[in-house]
N, C-alpha and C positions, 0 to 999 in steps of 0.2 A: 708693893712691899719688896725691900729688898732683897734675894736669898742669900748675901753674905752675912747681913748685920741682925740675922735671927735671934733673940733674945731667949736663954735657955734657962728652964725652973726646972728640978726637982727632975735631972735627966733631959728633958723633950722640950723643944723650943714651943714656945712663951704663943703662938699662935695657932697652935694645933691642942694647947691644955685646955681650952675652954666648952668643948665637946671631946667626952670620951666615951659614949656609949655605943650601941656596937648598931650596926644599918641592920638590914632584913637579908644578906647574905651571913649578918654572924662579925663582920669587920668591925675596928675602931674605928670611928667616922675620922678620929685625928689622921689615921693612916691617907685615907680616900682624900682627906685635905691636902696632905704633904703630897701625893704622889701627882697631884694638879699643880701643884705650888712649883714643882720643879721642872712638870712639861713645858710650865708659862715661860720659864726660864731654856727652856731648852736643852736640858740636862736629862730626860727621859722621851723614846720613842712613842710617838701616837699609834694608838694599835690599828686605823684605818689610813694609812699613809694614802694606798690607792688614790683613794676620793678626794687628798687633802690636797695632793699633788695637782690634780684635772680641777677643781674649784679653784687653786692659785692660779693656774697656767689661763684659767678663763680671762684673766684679767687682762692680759695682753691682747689677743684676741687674733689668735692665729691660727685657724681652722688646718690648715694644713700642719703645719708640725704639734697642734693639738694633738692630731691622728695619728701621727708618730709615736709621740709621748704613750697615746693609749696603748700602743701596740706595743713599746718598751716595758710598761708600767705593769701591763697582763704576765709580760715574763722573767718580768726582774721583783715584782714585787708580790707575786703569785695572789689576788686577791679570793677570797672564797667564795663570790658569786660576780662571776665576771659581767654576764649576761645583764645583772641591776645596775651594773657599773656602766653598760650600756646605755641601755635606758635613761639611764639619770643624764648622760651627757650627749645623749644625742643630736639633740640640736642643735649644740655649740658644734660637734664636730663634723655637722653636716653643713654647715650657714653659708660656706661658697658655694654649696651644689643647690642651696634654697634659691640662691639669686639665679643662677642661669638657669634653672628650670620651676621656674614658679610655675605653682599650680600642678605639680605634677610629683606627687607624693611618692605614687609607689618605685617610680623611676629613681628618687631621688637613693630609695632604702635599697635601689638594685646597686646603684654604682657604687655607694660607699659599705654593702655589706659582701660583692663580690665583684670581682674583674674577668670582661672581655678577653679572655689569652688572646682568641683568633685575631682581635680584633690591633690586638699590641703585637703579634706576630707581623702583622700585614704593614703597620705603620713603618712608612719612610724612617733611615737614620735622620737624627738632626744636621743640619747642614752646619751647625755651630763645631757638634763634635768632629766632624769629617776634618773638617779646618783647624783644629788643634793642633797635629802634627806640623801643618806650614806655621801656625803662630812660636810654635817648640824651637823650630829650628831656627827665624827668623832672630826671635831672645838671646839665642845660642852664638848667634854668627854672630849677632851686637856687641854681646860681652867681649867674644875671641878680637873684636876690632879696639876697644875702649881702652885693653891691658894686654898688646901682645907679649910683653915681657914675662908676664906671668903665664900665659899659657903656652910662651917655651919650653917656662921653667917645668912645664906639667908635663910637657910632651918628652922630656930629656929625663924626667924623673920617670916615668912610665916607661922608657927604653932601655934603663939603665945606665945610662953614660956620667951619671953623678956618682959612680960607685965602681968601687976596684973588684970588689967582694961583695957578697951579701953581709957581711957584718961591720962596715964601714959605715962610717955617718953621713949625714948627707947636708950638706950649710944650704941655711934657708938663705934666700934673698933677705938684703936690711932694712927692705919698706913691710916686711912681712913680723919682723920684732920689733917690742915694744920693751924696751930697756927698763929695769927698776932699780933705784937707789935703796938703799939699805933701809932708811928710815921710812920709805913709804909703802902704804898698807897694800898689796896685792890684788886684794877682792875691786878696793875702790878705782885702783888704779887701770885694772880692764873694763872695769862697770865704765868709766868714763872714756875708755876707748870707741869700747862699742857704742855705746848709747850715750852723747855727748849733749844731746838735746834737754837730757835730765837738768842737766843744769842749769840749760839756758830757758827752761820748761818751754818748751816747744816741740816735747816728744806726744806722738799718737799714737795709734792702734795700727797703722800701717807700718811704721819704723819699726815699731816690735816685734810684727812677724814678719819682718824680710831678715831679719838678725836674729842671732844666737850664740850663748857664754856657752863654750863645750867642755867636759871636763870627761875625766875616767870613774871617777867614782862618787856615787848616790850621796854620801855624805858633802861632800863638796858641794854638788849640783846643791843640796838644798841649805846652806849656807848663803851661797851666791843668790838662790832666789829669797831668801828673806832680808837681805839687806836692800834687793831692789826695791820691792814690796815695799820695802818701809821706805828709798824715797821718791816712788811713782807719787803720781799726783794724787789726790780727792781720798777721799771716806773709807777705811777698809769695813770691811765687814767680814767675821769668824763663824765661819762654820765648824760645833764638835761633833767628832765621832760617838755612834753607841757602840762601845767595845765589850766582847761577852767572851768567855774560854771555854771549848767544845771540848775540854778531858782532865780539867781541872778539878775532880770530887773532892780534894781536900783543900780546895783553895788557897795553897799555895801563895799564887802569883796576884798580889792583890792587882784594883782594877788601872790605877795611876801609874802601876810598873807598865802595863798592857799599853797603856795609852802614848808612853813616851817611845815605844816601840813605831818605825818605819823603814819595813824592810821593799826595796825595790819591786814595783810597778803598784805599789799600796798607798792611797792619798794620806798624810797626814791625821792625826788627829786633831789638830786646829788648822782649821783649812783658813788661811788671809788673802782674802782676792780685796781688788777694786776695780771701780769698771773701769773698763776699757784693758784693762792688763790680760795677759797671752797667758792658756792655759795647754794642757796636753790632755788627752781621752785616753785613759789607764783599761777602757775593755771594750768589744766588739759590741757596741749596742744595735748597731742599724747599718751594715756596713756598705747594703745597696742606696742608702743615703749618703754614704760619707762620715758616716758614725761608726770609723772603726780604732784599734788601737794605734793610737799615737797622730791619730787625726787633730790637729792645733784650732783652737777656738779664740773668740776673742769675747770676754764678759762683758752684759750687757746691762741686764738688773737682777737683783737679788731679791728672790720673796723667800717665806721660812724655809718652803722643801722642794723648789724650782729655781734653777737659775737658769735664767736666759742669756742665751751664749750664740754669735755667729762663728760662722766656719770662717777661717781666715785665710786659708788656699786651697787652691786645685781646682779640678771643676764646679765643686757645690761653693766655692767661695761666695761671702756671703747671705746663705742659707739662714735664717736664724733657726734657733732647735732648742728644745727646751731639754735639758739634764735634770735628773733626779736623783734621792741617792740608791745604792748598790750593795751588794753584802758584798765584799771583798775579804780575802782570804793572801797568808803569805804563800808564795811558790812552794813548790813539789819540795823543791833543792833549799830550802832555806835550812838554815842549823839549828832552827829553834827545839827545844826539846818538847814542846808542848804546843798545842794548836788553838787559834782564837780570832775570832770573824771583826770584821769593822763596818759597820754600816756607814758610808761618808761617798759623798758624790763623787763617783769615779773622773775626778779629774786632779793636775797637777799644775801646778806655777811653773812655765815653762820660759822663761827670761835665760834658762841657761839649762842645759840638759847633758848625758853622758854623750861620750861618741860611739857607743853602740845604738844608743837609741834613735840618734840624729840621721843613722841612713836610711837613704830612701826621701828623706825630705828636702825640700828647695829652699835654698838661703841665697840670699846676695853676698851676706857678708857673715862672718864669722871671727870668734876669737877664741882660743885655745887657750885653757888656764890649765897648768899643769904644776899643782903645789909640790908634788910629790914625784919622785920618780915613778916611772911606768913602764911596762914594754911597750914598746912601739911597732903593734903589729903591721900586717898590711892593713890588715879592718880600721885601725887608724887614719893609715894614708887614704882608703877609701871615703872616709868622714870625711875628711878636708875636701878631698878632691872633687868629691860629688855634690859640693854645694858652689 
């Protein structure tokens, strides 16, 4: 059935009029109808998410970030009897440790329901981590040889000598601007700078996360990422938010004002991903994994209340890890006069982000869209410069 094209009699659509009497709690059965009709649709929250989440996530079949997901799912979605929740999925979440110790049950319930300290105190560093630092600088020294012109210009801007004053401007080099005529649209015009593959469709999931559209303000960033979105390649698929008001008694602010609200580090309420497209991690889910704020993913598959996403840099690169959704809340500092929760997977379309948010992250390449005037602090020049 479809839920827009509902046929309505006498008040109440035409598919819930045909039982009206009332179940064994006292209810309209039409009520207990509609209020399934619209789960199926996805328009109302299942009340056992916990379980719904570790049954979809079974499908994959990734024992390890299974046990992650569980260990997320305990604190982000508080279920009321964690211990059943065990139970019911123990097997799946045990089935790497079934193979290396077959036959040996109670060992298997030791390692996965507690950990050895001593035993992780005494272990060797990885010889992989130790060698980071030479692989860092090794990157480092490569880039400074490929474009010493540009990292003059970094080293003369960092001294000063491009500047009489501190309130003097400073001229970029002309390989670093990208010129616009009057008649051509702005958005399209760096979308194509940056990501030129779109066009020849020979962009991937690797291109994506070594680049980034930077902007100053939230509004922009998500402008810029819905036009990518719509022309990345393959299927999108929309996730909505359940939006609810925590001080609203007179209900005021209906639910569709609530909805079109997105106020900064808060996912959307129609979330549009497609796989392969680069997301951003909006909270600190697991952050001794790599699951922290502003950690970059890349989407994998979509089931109703899991999406499977790898990490796209740093050291857990490549990790796969399952996301679920979140209560999310606006900031301390927002101006809203009134308060209201969004349930929606803490994540963000990240094809283009502010330049606050961008430090601290590694990029090859970058491209600065600045619609509007802005100051230009240092915390600017540190975004450009740090990638």
């Amino acid at each position: 059935m479809d839920g827009k094209k509902l046929a309505y009699k006498n008040g109440y659509p035409k598919d819930y009029m045909a039982e009206t009497s009332n179940n064994k709690d006292g209810y309209p059965i039409y009520r207990r109808r509609q209020t399934e009709t619209v789960q199926r649709l996805g328009l109302l929250e299942d009340d056992d998410a916990a379980s719904i989440c570790l049954a979809e996530a079974l499908e994959v079949q990734l024992p390890d970030a299974l046990r992650r997901l569980f260990a997320t799912v305990l604190i982000f979605c508080q279920p009321s009897d964690p211990s059943a929740l065990w139970e019911k999925y123990y097997t799946a979440l045990s089935e790497d440790f079934s193979h290396k110790f077959k036959g040996d049950t109670d060992k298997i319930k030791q390692l996965t329901k507690t950990r050895d300290i001593a035993d992780t105190l005494d272990a060797a560093i990885p010889q992989e981590f130790i060698n980071t630092k030479e692989r860092l600088n090794t990157a480092q020294f490569q880039a400074a040889r490929e474009d010493l012109a540009f990292c003059s210009f970094l080293l003369s801007l960092g001294n000063g000598e491009l500047q009489k004053s501190e309130s003097d401007y400073v001229r970029l080099p002309d390989g670093m601007i990208q010129h616009l005529l009057v008649e051509e649209d702005p958005i399209l015009k760096i979308i194509n700078a940056t990501f030129p593959e779109l066009e020849k469709g020979t962009i991937t999931s690797d291109i994506v996360a070594d680049r980034e559209i930077l902007t100053p303000m939230n509004d922009d960033v998500d402008l810029v990422n819905l036009v990518l979105i719509d022309r990345f390649p393959g299927e999108s698929v929309t996730y909505k938010s359940f939006d609810v008001m925590l001080n609203d008694t007179c209900n005021i602010y209906p639910t569709k004002f609530i909805n079109k609200l997105c106020p900064g580090g808060m996912s959307p309420h129609q979330l549009v991903l497609k796989k392969d497209c680069p997301v951003t991690l909006l909270r600190n889910i697991m952050p001794s994994e790599g699951l922290c704020n502003g950690t970059r993913l890349v989407c994998k598959t979509f089931l109703p209340n899991v999406i499977v996403c790898e990490i796209s840099v740093g050291q857990y690169k490549g990790t796969p890890v399952f996301v679920h959704r979140a209560n999310l809340r606006p900031p301390a500092n927002s101006s809203y006069p009134f308060a209201f929760e969004r349930k929606q997977f803490p994540i963000k379309l990240c094809f283009a982000m502010t330049i606050n948010k961008s430090q601290g992250q590694t990029l090859n390449q970058v491209s600065i869209y600045l619609p509007r005037p802005c100051f230009f602090t240092w915390s600017v020049v540190c975004g450009t410069i740090s990638c």
